[in-house]
Structures are given as C-alpha cells and as structure tokens.
C-alpha positions as CSV (number, residue, x, y, z in Angstrom):
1,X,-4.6,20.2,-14.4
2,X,-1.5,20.2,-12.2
3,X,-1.4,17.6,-9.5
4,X,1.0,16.8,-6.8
5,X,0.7,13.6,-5.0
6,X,2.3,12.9,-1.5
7,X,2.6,9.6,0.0
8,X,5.0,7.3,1.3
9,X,7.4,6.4,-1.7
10,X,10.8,5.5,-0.4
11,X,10.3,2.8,2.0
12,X,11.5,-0.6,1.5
13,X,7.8,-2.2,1.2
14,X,6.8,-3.4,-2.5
15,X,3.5,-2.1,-1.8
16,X,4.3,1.5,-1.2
17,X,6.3,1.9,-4.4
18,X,3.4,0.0,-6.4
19,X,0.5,2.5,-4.3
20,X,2.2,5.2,-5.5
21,X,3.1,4.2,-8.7
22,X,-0.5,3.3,-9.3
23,X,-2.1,6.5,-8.2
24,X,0.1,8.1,-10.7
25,X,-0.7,5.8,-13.5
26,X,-4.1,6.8,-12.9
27,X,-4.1,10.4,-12.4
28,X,-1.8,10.4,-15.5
29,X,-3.8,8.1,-17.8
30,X,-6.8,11.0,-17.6
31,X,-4.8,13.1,-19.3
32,X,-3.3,15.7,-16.4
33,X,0.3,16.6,-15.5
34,X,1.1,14.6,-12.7
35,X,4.5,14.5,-10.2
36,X,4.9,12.6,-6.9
37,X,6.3,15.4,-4.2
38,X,9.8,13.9,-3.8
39,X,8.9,14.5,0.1
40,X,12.1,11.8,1.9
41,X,12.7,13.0,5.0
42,X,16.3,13.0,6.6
43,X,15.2,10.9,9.3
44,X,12.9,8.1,7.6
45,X,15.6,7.8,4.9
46,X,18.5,6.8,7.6
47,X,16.2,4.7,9.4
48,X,15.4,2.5,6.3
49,X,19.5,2.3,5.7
50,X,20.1,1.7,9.2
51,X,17.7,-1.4,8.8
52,X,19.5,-2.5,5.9
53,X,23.2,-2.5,6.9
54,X,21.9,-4.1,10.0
55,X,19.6,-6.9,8.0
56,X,21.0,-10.3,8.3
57,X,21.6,-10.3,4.8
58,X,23.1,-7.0,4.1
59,X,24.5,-7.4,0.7
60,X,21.4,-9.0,-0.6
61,X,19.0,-6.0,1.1
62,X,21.4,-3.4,-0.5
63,X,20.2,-4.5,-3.9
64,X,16.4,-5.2,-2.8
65,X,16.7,-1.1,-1.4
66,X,19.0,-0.1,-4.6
67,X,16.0,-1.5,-7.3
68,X,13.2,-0.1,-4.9
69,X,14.9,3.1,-5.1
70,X,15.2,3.0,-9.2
71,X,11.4,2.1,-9.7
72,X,9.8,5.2,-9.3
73,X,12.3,7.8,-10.7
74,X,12.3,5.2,-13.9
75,X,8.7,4.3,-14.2
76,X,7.2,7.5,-12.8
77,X,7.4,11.5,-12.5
78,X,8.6,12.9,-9.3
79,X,9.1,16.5,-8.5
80,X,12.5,17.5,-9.6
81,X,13.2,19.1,-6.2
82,X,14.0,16.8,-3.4
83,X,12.6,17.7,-0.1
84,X,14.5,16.3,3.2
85,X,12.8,18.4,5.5
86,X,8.8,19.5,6.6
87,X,10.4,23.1,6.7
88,X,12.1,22.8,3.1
89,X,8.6,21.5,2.0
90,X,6.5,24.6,3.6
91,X,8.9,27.1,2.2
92,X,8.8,25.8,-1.0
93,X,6.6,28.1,-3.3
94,X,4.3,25.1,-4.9
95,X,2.5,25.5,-8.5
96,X,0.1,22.6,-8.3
97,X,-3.9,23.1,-8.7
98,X,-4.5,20.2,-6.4
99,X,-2.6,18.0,-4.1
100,X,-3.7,14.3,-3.1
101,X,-2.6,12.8,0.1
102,X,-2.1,9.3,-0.1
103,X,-2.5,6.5,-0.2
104,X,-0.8,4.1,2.5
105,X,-0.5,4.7,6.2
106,X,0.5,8.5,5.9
107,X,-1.5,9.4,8.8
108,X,-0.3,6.6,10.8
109,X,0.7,9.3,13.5
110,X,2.6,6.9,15.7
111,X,4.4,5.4,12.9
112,X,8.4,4.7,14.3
113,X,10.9,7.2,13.2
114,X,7.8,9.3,11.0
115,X,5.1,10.1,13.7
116,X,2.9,12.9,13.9
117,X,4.5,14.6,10.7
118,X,2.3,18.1,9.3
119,X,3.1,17.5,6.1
120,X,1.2,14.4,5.3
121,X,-2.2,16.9,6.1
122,X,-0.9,19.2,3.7
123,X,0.0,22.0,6.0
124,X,2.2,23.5,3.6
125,X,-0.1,24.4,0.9
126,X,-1.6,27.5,0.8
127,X,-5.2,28.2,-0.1
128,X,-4.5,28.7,-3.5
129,X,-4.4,24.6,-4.0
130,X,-7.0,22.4,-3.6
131,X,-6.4,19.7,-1.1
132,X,-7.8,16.4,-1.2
133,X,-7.1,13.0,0.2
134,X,-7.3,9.4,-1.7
135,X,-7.5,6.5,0.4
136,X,-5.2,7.6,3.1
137,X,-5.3,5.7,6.2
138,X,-4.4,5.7,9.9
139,X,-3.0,2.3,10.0
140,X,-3.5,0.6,13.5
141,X,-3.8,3.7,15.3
142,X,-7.4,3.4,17.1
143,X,-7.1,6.9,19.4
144,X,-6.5,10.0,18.7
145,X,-7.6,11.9,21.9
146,X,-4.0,13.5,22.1
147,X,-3.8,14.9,18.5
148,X,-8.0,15.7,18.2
149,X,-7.4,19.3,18.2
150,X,-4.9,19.7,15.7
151,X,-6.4,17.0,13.7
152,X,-10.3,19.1,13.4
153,X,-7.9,22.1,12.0
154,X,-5.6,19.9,9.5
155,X,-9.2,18.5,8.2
156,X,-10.9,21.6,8.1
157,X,-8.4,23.0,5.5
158,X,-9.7,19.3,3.1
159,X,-11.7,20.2,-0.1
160,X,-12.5,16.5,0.0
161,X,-11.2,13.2,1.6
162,X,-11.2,9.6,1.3
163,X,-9.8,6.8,3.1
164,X,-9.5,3.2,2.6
165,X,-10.4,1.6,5.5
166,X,-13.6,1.8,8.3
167,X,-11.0,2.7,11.2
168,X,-10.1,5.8,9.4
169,X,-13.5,6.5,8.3
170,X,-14.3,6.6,11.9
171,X,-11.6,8.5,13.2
172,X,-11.9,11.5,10.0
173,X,-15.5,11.6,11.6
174,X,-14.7,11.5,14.9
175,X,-12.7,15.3,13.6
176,X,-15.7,16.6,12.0
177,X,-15.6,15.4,8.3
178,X,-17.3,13.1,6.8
179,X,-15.1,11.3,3.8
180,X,-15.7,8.5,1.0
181,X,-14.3,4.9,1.5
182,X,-12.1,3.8,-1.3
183,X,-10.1,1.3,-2.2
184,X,-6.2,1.5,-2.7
185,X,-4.8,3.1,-5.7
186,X,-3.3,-0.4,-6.9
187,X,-6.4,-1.5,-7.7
188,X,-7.2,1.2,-10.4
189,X,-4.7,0.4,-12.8
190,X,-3.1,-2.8,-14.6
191,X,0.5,-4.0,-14.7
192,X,0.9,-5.6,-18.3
193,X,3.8,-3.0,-18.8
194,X,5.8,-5.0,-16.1
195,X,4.4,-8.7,-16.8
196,X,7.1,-11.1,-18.5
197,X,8.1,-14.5,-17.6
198,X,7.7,-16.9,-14.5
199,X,10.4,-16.5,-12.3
200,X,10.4,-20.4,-11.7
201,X,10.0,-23.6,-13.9
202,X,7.5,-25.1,-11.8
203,X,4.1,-24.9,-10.8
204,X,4.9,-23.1,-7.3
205,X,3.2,-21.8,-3.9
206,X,4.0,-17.9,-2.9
207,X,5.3,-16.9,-0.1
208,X,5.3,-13.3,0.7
209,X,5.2,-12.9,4.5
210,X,7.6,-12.0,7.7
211,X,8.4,-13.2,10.9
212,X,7.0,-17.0,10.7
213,X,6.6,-18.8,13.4
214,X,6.6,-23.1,13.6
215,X,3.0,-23.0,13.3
216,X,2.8,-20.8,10.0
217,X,6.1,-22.7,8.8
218,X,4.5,-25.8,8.6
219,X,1.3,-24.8,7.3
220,X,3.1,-23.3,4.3
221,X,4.5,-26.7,4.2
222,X,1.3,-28.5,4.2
223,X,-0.1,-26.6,1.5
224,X,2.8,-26.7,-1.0
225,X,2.9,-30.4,-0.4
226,X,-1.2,-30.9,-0.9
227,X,-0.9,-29.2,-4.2
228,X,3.0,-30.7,-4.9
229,X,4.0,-27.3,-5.5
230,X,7.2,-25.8,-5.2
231,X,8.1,-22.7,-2.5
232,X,9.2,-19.6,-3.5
233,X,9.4,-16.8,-0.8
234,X,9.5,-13.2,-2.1
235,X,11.5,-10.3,-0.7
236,X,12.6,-12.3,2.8
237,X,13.7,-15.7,3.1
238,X,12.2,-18.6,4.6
239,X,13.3,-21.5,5.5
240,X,13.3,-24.6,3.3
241,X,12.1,-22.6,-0.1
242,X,13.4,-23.5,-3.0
243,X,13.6,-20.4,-4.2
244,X,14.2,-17.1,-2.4
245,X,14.2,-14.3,-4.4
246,X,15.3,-11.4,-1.4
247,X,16.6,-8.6,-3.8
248,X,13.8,-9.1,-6.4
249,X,12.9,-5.9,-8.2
250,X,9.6,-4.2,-8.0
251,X,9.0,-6.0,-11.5
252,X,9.9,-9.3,-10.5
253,X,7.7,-9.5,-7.0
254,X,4.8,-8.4,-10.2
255,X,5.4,-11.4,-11.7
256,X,6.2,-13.7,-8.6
257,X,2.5,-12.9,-8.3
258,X,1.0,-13.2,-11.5
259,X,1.9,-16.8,-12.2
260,X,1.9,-18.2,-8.5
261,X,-0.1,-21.2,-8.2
262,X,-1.0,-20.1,-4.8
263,X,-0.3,-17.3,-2.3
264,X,0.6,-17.4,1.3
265,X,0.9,-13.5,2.7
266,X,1.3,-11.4,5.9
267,X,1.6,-8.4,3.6
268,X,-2.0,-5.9,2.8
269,X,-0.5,-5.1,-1.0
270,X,0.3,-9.4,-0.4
271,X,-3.5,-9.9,-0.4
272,X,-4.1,-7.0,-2.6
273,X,-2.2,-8.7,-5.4
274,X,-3.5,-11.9,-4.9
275,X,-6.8,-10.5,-5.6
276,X,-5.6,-8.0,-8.5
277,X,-4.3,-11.6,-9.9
278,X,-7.2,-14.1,-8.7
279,X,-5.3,-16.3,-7.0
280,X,-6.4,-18.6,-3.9
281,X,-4.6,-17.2,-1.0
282,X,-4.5,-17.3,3.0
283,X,-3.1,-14.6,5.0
284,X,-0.8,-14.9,7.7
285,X,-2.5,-12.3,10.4
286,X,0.3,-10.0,12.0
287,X,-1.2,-7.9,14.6
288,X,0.1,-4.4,13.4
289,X,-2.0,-4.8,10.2
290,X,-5.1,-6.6,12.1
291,X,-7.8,-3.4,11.3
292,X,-6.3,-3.1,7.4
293,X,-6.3,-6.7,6.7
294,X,-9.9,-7.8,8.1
295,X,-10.9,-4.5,6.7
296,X,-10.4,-5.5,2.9
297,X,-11.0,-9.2,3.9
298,X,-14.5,-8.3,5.3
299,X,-15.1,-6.3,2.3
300,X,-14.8,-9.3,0.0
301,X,-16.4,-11.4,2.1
302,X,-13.0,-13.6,2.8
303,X,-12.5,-13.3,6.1
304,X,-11.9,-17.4,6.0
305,X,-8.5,-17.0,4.4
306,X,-6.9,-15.9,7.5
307,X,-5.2,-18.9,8.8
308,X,-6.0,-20.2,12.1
309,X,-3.8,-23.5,13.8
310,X,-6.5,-24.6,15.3
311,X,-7.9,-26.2,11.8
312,X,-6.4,-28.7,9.4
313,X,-4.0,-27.4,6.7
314,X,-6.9,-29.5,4.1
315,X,-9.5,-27.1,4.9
316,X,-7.9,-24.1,4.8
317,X,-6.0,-24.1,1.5
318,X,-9.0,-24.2,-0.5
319,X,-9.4,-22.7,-4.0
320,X,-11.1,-19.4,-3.8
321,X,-14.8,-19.0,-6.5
322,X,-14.0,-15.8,-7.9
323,X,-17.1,-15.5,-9.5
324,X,-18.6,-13.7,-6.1
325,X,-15.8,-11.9,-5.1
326,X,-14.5,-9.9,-8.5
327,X,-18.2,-8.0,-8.2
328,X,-17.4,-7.1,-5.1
329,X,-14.4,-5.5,-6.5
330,X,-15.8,-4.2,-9.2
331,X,-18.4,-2.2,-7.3
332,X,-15.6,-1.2,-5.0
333,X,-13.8,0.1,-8.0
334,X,-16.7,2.5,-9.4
335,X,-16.9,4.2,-6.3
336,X,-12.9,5.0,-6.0
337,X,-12.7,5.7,-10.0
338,X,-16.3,8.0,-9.2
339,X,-14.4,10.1,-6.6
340,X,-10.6,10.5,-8.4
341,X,-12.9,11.9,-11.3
342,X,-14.8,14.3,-9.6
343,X,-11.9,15.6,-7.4
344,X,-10.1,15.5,-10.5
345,X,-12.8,17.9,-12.1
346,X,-12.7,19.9,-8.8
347,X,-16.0,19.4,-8.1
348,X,-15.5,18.7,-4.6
349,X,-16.8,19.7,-1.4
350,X,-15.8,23.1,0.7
351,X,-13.8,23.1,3.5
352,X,-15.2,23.5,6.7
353,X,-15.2,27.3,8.0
C-alpha cells in the first residue's frame, strides 16, 4: 500500500523528528511504501531560523538545527517534492492509498506562527485516499467553540481517527466522532540502530528540560548529589552541568537517554524516553504541556514524579518499580499496534455522511 504521513517534522524539538521517524519505522517495517509529506511551511520554517539566530547561543543552535534537519532526509523517506505552501499542497495531484495525520500537536490550532492550518485535517486529499489519523493531538487547546463548525466538516471527511491524549478524545467527540486513544508513535518501534556509546565517563543524572527556575535548579542539584552523579543537560544548557551537550544530534540525545542514571525532564518525548528506556525520572511541570504530561503520567500510574517544592528532594527522587508500569505500557501498546494494523488493512470505519 502507499502511504503518506503528515506531521510536524522540521521543528527544532528532538521529539518531533523521533515521532515522525517512528511512525515511519513502523508503517515501513509491515512491509508498505511509506514517505513523510515534505509539508514545511514558508512561515513555520522562518520562525524556527528566526529563533535560532536570535538564541543566546547562535553558533551552537545552528548546528543543533543543521543535525535536526539531516535526520530525517538520512534515516527516513520523504516526499521528493517540497511543499512551502497549504495551496502548493492542495494542487498537488497526490498518489497515496491512505494518508495518516500525525502524531504531535498538529491540531494544536492556536499553535504560534502555525495556527488553524487545513492541511493538518487533510483538506487536500480528495476522496480517492483514505484518511486516517494516528495519535494526533490538540495540545493545550481546551475550546474550540470558534472553529466547531469547520472542525464537524474536516472530521467528517475521517475514515478513522485516533489521538493520544483524553483532551483530544473529548474535543474529536465534542465534533461528532468518536476515535481510539493511542499512544505516540515513539513507542512502537526500538532505536538499537542509533544506540552506541555513553556520551560521558561517569555515572550521570539527565537533564532534558527549559526555562528552570531556583527552585527546579536546586532540586536537580539535590538529586545528582544524593546519587553522586554527574549533570549532563541535553539540547539547552543549564547552569552548573558538567556537561552540556546543546548541538547534540538526534542520535546522541538517543543515547544521552539510554545510559542516564537518572532523568530530570520538562519535555513529553523527555518522559517518553525515560519510559521507552526505564529509567527513574521526575518531570519538571511547564504549564503549556500540563493536559499531555498528566495525561501519559496518569496513564502509568506516575503522577508522583512530577516535582512539587513543597516536599524534600529525598522523597521525590526515588527509584521507579518498573515491574507495574511496563504492563501498563504494554497493554497500551496492543491497542495502538491493533489500530495502525487495521487502518493499515483499510478496514476502517466510514466517514460520516
């Protein structure tokens, strides 16, 4: 079968290369001809350049972009087309027998600099291709009074659709369709092809999170100094690591994970990894990704890791019993492998008439 998959893929987030990258893993892995839709808008794309010229490390962002931007093209299949604009997309004349939406924030419809953009609801496909979402979300947005109308109509035009959160559940039902809860693409695949050595000598404590304040600082002091760990801060700096490794490659933040000790995060693909990689984590609770994070915390029953200053740093850095939360995952995982399979067969529902 020929599938196209849209998403956000040239950002300067880890976890939107790795989401994407995943979903086409899988998709690929069962045996069908696969491409990302090189959808990067004009605007998007000058935003994230604006952000890093103006980044207080320029020189060092220009090479954490420049490696973001090589991933996918290197490790993936994108459409050979480029598409800058919603209208290039919508005259383009498509050959795919499905296209999946997602995953990530793509119908984040107050998103900065993307908003309420058509083409993330497959407007431009005809009715010759099968649409279908995969764990798509609306991020933080909680109302959607203003957009309802054109919302019911996008949805109506689904052959199927899933999300990966409750707030999005609600708000696809709140439009008339029901869809399947699933969890994000990264957790359907496995990363051995990108998995090498530690990026440190010692035993060291993870930081992948933005805009710290004293409070957090210190905690992420505590905890490195309970365990006599070192600090190593992934894609931003902090202040006081030991390491900061600010232009580190899609590979290397892999592997930052894989043999951390332990993981402080602010990031949702921050937890995510942690998980993928069983390590004992907290996360650093940043209100713009409040409904994601507690969503997936909830989920695994860990909604304990989210640091609060009101407690001591010795009861919060705990070590985490994965023995009750990797069923969790796994039962999670049947469902979102359950629906990629039958969407992938087709067999999936009728669009509302």
């Amino acid at each position: 079968m020929r599938v196209g998959i849209l998403t956000f893929h040239q950002t300067t987030n880890y976890g939107a290369h790795l989401q994407a990258y995943a979903l086409w893993k899988k998709i690929n892995s069962l045996g069908h001809a696969v491409e990302i839709i090189n959808y990067a808008p004009i605007r998007s794309t000058v935003e994230y350049l604006k952000c890093t010229v103006k980044s207080k490390t320029p020189i060092a962002r220009a090479s954490q972009y420049y490696k973001l931007m090589r991933f996918l093209p290197q490790e993936a299949r994108l459409s050979p087309v480029i598409f800058r604009t919603a209208k290039s997309l919508r005259n383009h004349s498509h050959s795919y027998d499905l296209v999946i939406c997602g995953s990530d924030e793509i119908w984040n419809i107050e998103k900065p600099f993307i908003g309420f953009d058509l083409s993330y609801f497959l407007d431009f496909l005809d009715q010759s291709t099968m649409k279908a979402s995969y764990a798509a979300s609306f991020g933080d947005v909680k109302d959607i009074t203003r957009y309802k109308s054109k919302l019911v109509k996008l949805f109506s035009a689904f052959n199927s659709i899933a999300v990966r959160d409750n707030n999005s559940l609600r708000l696809v039902g709140e439009c008339g369709r029901q869809a399947v809860k699933v969890l994000d693409p990264t957790f359907l695949t496995d990363y051995k092809e990108f998995e090498s050595e530690t990026p440190h000598p010692k035993k060291y404590l993870l930081v992948y999170a933005y805009q710290l304040n004293q409070a957090e600082l210190n905690f992420i002091y505590e905890v490195a100094k309970q365990k006599n760990l070192s600090i190593i801060s992934v894609g931003n700096n902090i202040k006081n690591s030991d390491v900061n490794l600010l232009a580190a490659s899609p590979r290397e933040w892999i592997n930052a994970f894989k043999h951390a000790s332990y993981v402080i995060t602010s990031y949702y693909h921050g937890l995510i990894f942690s998980l993928l990689y069983q390590k004992s984590f907290n996360v650093l609770m940043k209100s713009n990704k409040l409904l994601k994070m507690n969503d997936l915390l909830d989920d695994m029953a860990l909604t304990s890791r989210i640091f609060d200053s009101s407690l001591p740093s010795q009861l919060q850095g705990t070590e985490i019993p994965y023995e009750f939360t990797l069923p969790k995952i796994q039962e999670r995982k049947i469902i979102s492998n359950d629906y990629l399979s039958q969407i992938l067969k087709l067999k999936i529902f009728s669009p509302v008439t």
